[in-house]
N, C-alpha and C positions, 0 to 999 in steps of 0.2 A: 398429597402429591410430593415426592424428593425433589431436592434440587434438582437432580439429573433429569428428573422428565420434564420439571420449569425449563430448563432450559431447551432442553430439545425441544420444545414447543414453540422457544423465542425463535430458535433457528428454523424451525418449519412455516412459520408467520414470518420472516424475513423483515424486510421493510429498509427503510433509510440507514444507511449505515454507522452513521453517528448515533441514533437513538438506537439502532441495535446492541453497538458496543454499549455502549452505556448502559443498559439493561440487563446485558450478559454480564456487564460488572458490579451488577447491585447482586443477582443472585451470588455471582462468584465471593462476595465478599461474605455472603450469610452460610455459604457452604465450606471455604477454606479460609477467609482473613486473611488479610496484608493491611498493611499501613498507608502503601501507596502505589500506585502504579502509572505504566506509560502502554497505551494500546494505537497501536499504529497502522495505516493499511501502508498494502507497498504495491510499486511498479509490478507488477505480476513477471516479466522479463528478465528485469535489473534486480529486482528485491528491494530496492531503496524505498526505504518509508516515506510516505506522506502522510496528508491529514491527518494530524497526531489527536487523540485525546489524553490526557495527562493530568494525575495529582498526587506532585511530588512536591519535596521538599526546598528544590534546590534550582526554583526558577528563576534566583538571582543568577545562576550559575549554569543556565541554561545551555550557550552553544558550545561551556565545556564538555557539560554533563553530556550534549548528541555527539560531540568530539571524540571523546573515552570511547563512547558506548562504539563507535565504529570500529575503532582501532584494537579496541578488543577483542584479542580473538581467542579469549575460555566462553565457550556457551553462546560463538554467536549463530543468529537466527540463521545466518544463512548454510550451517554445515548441521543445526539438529536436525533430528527425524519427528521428535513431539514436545519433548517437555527435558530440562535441564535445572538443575539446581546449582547456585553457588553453594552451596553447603557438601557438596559431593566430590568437589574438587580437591584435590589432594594440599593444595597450598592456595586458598583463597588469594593473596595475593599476589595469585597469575591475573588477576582481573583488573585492569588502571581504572576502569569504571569502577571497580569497589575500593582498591586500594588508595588512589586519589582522591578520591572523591565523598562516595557515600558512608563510608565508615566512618568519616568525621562528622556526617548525619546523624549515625548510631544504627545506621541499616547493616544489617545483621546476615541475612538471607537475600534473595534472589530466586523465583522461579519465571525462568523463559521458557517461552512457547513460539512456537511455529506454525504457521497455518499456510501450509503446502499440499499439495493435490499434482494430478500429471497435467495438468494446466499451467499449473506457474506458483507463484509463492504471494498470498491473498492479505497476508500479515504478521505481526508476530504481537508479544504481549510480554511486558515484567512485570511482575509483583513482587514487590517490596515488603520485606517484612523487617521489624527492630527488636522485639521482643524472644524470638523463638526460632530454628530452624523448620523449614518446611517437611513435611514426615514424608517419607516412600508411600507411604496410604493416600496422603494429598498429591504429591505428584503426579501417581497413578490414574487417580479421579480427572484431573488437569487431563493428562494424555489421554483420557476415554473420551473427553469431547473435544480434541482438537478437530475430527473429522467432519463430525455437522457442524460445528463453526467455522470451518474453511469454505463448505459447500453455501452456509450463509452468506459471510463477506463476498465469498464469489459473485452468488446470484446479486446480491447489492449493487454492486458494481454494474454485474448486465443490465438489471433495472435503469439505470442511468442515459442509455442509451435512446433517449428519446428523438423524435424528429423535433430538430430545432427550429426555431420562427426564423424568418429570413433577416441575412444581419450584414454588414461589413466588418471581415476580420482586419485586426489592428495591421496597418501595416510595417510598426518594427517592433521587436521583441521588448520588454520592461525588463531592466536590470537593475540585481542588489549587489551594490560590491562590498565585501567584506574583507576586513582586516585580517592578520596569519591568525590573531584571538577570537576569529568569528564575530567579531563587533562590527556593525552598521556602520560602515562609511563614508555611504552613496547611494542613491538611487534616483531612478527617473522617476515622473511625475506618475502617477497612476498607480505605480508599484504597491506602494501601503496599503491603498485601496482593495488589491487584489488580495493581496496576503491576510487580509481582514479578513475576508471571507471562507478563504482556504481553514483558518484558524482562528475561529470565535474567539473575541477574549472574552475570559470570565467578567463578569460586573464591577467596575472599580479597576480592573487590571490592563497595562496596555498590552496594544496586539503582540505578540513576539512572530516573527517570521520563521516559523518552526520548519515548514517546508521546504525553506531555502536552506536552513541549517544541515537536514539533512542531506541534501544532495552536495552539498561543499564539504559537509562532513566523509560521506561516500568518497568525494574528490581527494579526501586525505591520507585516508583508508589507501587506495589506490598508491596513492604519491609513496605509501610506507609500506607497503609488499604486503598488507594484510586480505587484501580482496581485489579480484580484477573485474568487478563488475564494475559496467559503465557508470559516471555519474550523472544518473538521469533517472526521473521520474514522471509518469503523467499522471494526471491525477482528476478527480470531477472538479467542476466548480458548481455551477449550477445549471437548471435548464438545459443539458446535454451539451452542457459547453466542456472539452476536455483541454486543459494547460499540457503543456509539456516542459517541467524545469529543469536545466544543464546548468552544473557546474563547471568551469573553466578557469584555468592558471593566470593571471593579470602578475607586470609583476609586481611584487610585492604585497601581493593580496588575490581574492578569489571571486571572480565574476558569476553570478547566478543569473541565467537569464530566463527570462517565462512568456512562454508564447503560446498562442492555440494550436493545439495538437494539428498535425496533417492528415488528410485522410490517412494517406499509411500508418501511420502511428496511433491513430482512431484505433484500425481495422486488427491491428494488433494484439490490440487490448481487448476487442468486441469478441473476435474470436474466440479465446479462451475463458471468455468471462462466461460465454453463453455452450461452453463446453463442446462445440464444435471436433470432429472428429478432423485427422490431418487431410483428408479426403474434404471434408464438407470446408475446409478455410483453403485446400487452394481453387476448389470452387467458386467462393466468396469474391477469392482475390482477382480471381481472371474476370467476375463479373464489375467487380467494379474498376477495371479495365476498359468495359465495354464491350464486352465477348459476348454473343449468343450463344445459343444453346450447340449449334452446328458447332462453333471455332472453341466453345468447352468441350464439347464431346471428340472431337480430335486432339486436343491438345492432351487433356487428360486420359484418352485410348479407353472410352469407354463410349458404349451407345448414347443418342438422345435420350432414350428409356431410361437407363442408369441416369443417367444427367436430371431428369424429372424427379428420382427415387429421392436421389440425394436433394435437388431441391424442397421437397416437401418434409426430409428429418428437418433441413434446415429451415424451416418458416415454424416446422413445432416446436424448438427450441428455442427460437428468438423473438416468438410471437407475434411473427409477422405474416401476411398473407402474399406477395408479391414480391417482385422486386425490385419496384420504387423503392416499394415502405424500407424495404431491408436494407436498401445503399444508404438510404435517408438518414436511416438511424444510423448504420456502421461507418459510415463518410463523414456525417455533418452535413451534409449539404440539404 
């Protein structure tokens, strides 16, 4: 069996998306090589990465390294279409994330990847190479499976979407304030706790608030005319609990704050995750409104029949049978 069809396989068997990435990166390393890499899911909306997986060189160097990496804008994730190379680039250092930074690593090369779909944007991926430039043959291979690994992390993400056990949400949001260097130099009680989770530390290593970097990083991006997506990411935690973390201007520093997603901001995410047609999500959204079939089928000027049609694409897509189950899951509640 090729790597190509290893992997297509990881991605048709789906599963948890951490262990998936992980998996797609042990093939990835036995069919192309790097040294290191940084594999991220993102806001599907915003593009902002969260839950990072990561093994790099330069995690003393961390929330400069997610710093660069935003404000650069040769190869970034959010303007390719599959696969990019620093090696392709006419003057490597247009890149502050290579010219700062990782060339004093001895990182040599760069292939990013994208993992976008007409739902939204699922992740993106570097690999890091110090020995060699990546070849147009590897690149190529890289772009052949950005599609079924989009369609993976997607469904990942929908999988998440469980009915949650009955809970009381926190009533005020955890905040990290960080210094203009991204350094920790504040937070509320609880905060490390959560960010623990968001980002396993390896054995021996402490947590880094990788998730908060990004979206402060995002806020900086922003502040410096490189990107005008919002600074905000939601992200899974556990047990169909979903976070939503915002960056915000403090002065002299940058407030990250993290709270449990809203239903709308759930419903968001649910939709496109579970590939919902723009028809079956403003369905969605009017039921969990409260709307019956009568006040959906007027609003959206189609029949009760049509209303049922689409109800039942939408229950075989998100594998639910009702519409308890289906708020349950896409609300939280």
């Amino acid at each position: 069996m090729s790597g190509r069809e290893r992997i297509l396989r990881l991605c048709e068997a789906g599963g948890d998306a951490r262990e998936l990435r992980l998996r797609l990166l042990d093939e990835l390393r036995a069919t192309i090589g790097f040294d290191a890499y940084a594999f991220l899911l993102t806001d599907p909306e915003t593009s902002v990465g969260c839950a990072p997986i990561a093994d790099v060189p330069v995690l003393r160097e961390l929330p400069r390294a997610i710093h660069l990496k935003y404000v650069t804008r040769a190869n970034r994730w959010t303007e390719l279409r599959d696969v990019a190379l620093l090696s392709d680039l006419p003057d490597r250092s247009v890149s502050p994330l290579w010219n700062d930074l990782l060339r004093h690593h001895g990182i040599r090369d760069i292939a990013s990847t994208v993992f976008r779909d007409r739902h939204g944007t699922w992740g993106f991926l570097d690999l890091w190479r110090r020995d060699r430039d990546f070849t147009p043959a590897e690149a190529a291979h890289l772009a052949g499976l950005t599609a079924p690994i989009t369609t993976a992390l997607r469904r990942s993400q929908a999988a998440t979407f469980v009915v949650r056990p009955p809970h009381e949400p926190r009533s005020e949001p955890l905040v990290l304030v960080l210094s203009p260097d991204m350094g920790v130099v504040g937070q509320t009680p609880g905060t490390h706790a959560y960010l623990r989770v968001l980002v396993p530390p390896e054995h021996g290593r402490p947590a880094v608030p990788a998730g908060a970097y990004n979206v402060a990083a995002q806020l900086l991006a922003v502040e410096a005319g490189v990107d005008d997506h919002p600074p905000r990411a939601r992200v899974h935690l556990a047990d169909g609990l979903w976070l939503t973390l915002r960056a915000a201007r403090m002065e002299g520093a940058v407030a990250v704050t993290i709270e449990e997603s809203s239903p709308a901001e759930r419903l968001s995410v649910f939709c496109p995750a579970h590939a919902l047609s723009a028809r079956e999500t403003e369905l969605v959204g009017l039921l969990s409104k409260g709307a019956d079939s009568h006040t959906v089928a007027a609003t959206m000027h189609v029949s009760e029949h049509t209303v049922q049609d689409h109800l039942k694409s939408v229950f075989a897509k998100t594998g639910t049978h009702n519409r308890r189950d289906l708020l349950a899951r896409a609300l939280g509640a």
